[in-house]
ZADOMAR-562922 format. One record per residue (C-alpha): z, x, y; residue in one letter. Coordinates in steps of 0.02 Angstrom, whole numbers, plus 50000, padded with zeros to 5 digits. Each point is the difference from the previous one (the first is absolute). Example, Ala and Ser with C-alpha at 12.3 -4.5 7.8 and 13.67 -1.06 7.14 Angstrom:
# ZADOMAR-562922
503905061549775a;499675006950172s;
//
This chain:
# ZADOMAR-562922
484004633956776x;498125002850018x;498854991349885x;499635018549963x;501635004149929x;500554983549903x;498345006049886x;500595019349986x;501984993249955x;499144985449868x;498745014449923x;501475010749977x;501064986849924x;498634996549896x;499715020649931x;501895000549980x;500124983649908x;498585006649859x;500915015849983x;501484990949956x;499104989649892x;499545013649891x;502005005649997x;500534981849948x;498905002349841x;501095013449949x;501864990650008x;500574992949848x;500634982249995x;501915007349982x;499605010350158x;499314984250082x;501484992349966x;501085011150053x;499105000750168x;500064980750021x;501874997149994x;500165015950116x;498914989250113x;501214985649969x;501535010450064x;499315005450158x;499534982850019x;501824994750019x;500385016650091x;498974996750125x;500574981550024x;500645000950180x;498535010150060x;498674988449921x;501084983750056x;500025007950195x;498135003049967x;499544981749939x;501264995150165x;498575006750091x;498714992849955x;501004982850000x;500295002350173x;498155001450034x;499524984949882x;499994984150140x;498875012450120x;498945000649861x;499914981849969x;500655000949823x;500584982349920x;501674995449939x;499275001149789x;499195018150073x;501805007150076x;500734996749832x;498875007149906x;500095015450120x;502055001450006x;500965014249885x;501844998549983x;501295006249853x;499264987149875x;498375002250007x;500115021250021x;501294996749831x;498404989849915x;498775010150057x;500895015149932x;500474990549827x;497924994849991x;499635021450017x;501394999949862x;499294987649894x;497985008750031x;501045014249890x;500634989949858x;498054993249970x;498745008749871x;499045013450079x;498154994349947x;499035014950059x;499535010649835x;499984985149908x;498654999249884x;499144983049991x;498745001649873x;499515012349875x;498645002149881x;498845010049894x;498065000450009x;498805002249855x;499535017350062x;502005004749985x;500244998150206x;501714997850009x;500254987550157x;501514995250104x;500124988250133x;501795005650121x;500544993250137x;500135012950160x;500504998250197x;498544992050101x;500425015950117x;500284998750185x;500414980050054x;500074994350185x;501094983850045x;499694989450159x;501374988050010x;501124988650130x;501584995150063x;501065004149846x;500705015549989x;500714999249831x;497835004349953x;500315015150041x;501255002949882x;499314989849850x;498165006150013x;500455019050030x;501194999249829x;498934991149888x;498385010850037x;501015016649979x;500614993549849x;498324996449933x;499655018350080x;499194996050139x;499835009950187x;500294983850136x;499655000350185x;500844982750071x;499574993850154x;501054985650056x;499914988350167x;500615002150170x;501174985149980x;501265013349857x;499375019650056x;501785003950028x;500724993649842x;498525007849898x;500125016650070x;502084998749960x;499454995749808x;498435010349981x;501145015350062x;501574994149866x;498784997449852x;499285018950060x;501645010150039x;500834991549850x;498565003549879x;499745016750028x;501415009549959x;499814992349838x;498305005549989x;498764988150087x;498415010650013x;499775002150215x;498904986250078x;500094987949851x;500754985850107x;499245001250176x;500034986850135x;498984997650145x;501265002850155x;498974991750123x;499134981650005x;498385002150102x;498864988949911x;498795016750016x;501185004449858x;499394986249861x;497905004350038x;500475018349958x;500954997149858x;498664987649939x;498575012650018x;500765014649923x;499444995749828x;499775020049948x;502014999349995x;500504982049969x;499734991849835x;500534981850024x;500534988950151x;500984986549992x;500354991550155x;501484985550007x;499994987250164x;498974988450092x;498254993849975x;499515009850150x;500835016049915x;499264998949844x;498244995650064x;499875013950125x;500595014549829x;498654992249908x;498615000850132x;500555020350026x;500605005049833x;498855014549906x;501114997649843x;500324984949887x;501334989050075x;501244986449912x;500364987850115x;501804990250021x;499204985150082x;500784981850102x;501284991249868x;499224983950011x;501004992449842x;499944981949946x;500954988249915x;499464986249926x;500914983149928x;498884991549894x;500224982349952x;501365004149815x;501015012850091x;501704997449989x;500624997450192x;501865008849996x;499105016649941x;498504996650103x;501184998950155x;501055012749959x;498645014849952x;499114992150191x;501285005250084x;500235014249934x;498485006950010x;499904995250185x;501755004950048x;500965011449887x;499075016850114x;498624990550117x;499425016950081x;499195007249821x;498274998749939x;500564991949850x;500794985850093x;499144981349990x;498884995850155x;499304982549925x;500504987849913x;498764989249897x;500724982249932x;498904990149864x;499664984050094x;500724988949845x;501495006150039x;500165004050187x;500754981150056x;501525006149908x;500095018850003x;499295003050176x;501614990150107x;501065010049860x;499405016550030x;499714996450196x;501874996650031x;500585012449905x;498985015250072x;500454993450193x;501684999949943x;499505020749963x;499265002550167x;498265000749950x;498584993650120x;498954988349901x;497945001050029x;499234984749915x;498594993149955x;499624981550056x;500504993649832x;501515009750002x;500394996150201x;500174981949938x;501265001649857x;501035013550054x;501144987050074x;501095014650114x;499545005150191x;498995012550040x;498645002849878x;498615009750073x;498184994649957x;499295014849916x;498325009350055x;498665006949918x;500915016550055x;501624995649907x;499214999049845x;499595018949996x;501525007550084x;501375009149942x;501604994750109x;501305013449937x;501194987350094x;500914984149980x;498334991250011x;499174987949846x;498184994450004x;500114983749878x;498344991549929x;499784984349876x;498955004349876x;498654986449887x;500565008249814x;499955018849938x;498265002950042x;500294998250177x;501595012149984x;499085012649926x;498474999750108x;500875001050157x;500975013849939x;498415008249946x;499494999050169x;501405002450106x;501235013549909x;500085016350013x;499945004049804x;501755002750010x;501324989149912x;499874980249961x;501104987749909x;499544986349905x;501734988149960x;499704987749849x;500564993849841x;498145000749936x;499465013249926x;498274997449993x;500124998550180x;500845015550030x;498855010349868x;498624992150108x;500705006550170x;500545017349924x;498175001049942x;498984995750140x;501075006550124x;499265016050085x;501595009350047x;501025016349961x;501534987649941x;500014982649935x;501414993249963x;500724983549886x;501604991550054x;500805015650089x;499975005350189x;498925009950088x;501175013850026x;499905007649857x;498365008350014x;500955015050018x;499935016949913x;501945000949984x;499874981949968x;498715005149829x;501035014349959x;499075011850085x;501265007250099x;499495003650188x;498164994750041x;499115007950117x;499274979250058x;498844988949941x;498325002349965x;498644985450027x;498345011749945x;499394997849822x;499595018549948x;501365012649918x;501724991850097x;500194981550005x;501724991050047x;501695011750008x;499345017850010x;501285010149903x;500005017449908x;498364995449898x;499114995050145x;500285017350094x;499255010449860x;498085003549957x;499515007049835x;499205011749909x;498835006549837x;500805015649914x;498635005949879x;500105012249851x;498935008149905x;499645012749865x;498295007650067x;499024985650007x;498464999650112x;498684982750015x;
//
């Protein structure tokens, strides 16, 4: 396709997606509902199609240089089409928050003022690799009555397409407003600048990927954007942490699901302790698999073959693999400044039996999730009670960690009156 068309095909995804907006604000949550688990049927009766679909684009995935942790992420079989239809399921079963009023009050003048929360309107979602996104972003924003043009990555466009068209042909005979669930069908990276400059029909991007993704949306975007940044997440072992639960919540964090953003990428060990715990914790994460990036400290006490010395580099990456940078850290000032400087604002742990310690590190901590004794992994919206998320945000202003039902809605100021003029 022409540069030419990709912008015509975007703009008209974009009119048809704020038509359908204003439809959305008219279903009730019962009709919502009832739309969802329709969605959730012709999940399942679609399996084969969608499986010979994701087939596809798993026989394209070692031209296209994808990683073992990235081919995972990208496979569908019966399990995961089962979950993913249970997770549209579940998106039914949770409260419906748009309508709900979050304040009221009366003024002086006798103003009667609400404060309701409504649909931000029409959301775009840039995302990667997974194609269970698709899925989980398109049902939570048209539960929260919101239009949603997705636009996934080269690596699943076969798989998308299958579950953008079995959320669409299953929704509508149940009465999914046309256009309220519309995928991008091609992956020309023309594609993401258009969406990202058509702010007169797009209310909110979100994009979920890479650095280099999320960098290039922000540069382009005309309309606010809530970015789901690098899951550089810590733990740290400071010097009273009990070392069974330290070990054990380590490697979880690291290997339980390595290719997530909520996955541990280093490891920071209170140097009072590190003669003891670092041996501990090297043999048993080698014993996992894991590649081990240390610091020199770290290098020296590990006592297993083939610890890597870490690089500046490894400090600020996020692996997504089998792959552990380690440091030894002076005390909890150290921990927390180096986290401070190289997280993403994403999820840390602090593991410790002292609580002024961990109030400290939960404190000064600049990050979406911080955590006290328990593993990374559970900076998850499902994980909260959330229910599906549509990912993690790292910025500061109106969404911050899981984005869930809340976090898709705006609000807004229903005054009344009696005649009243200032």
């Amino acid at each position: 396709m022409t540069s030419e068309e990709i912008g015509a095909a975007v703009l008209q995804m974009g009119k048809q997606a704020r038509a359908a907006s204003h439809a959305l604000t008219k279903l009730s949550t019962e009709k919502k509902n009832e739309i969802l688990l329709a969605m959730a049927d012709a999940v399942m009766a679609r399996e084969v199609d969608i499986i010979a679909a994701n087939e596809k684009d798993l026989a394209a995935a070692d031209e296209l240089g994808l990683t073992a942790a990235m081919k995972d992420r990208l496979r569908l079989d019966h399990d995961r089409l089962a979950a993913m239809a249970q997770g549209i399921r579940d998106v039914a079963l949770l409260h419906d928050p748009t309508g709900e009023v979050i304040r009221e009050w009366s003024r002086p003048n006798g103003l009667e003022i609400v404060k309701k929360r409504t649909p931000i309107g029409v959301i775009g979602i840039i995302f990667e690799s997974r194609p269970n996104v698709t899925a989980d972003a398109a049902v939570l924003c048209f539960k929260t009555g919101n239009a949603t043009i997705l636009r996934g990555g080269k690596e699943a466009i076969h798989s998308n397409r299958a579950i953008a068209a079995a959320l669409q042909e299953g929704g509508a005979p149940a009465g999914l407003p046309d256009h309220s669930i519309q995928l991008i069908p091609f992956t020309d990276r023309e594609s993401v600048r258009f969406l990202c400059e058509m702010g007169t029909y797009l209310d909110l991007i979100i994009p979920r990927g890479g650095a280099s993704l999320i960098e290039a949306v922000v540069s382009m975007a005309r309309m606010p954007v809530i970015k789901h940044y690098d899951g550089i997440c810590h733990v740290f072992i400071d010097k009273d942490a009990d070392f069974e639960m330290a070990e054990t919540i380590t490697v979880n964090s690291k290997t339980q699901k390595p290719s997530v953003c909520n996955a541990l990428e280093t490891l920071l060990i209170h140097r009072e302790i590190a003669a003891t715990f670092a041996p501990r914790i090297a043999a048993t994460l080698s014993t996992k698999g894991v590649e081990l990036r240390g610091d020199e400290t770290f290098c020296q006490l590990a006592g297993v073959e083939g610890v890597i010395p870490a690089t500046e580099e490894d400090w600020k990456t996020e692996y997504l693999d089998y792959i552990l940078s380690v440091k030894v850290v002076d005390d909890l000032d150290a921990a927390i400044a180096h986290i401070n400087h190289y997280g993403s604002h994403h999820t840390d742990s602090i593991v410790t039996k002292n609580a002024d310690a961990a109030a400290r590190f939960q404190l000064e901590i600049d990050s979406a999730c911080v955590f006290w004794n328990c593993s990374t992994r559970f900076a998850d919206g499902a994980e909260f009670g959330f229910g599906a998320e549509i990912g993690i945000s790292t910025d500061k202003l109106h969404a911050r960690g899981p984005m869930a039902l809340e976090e898709l809605c705006s609000y807004k100021y229903l005054v009344s009156g009696n005649g009243q003029v200032k």
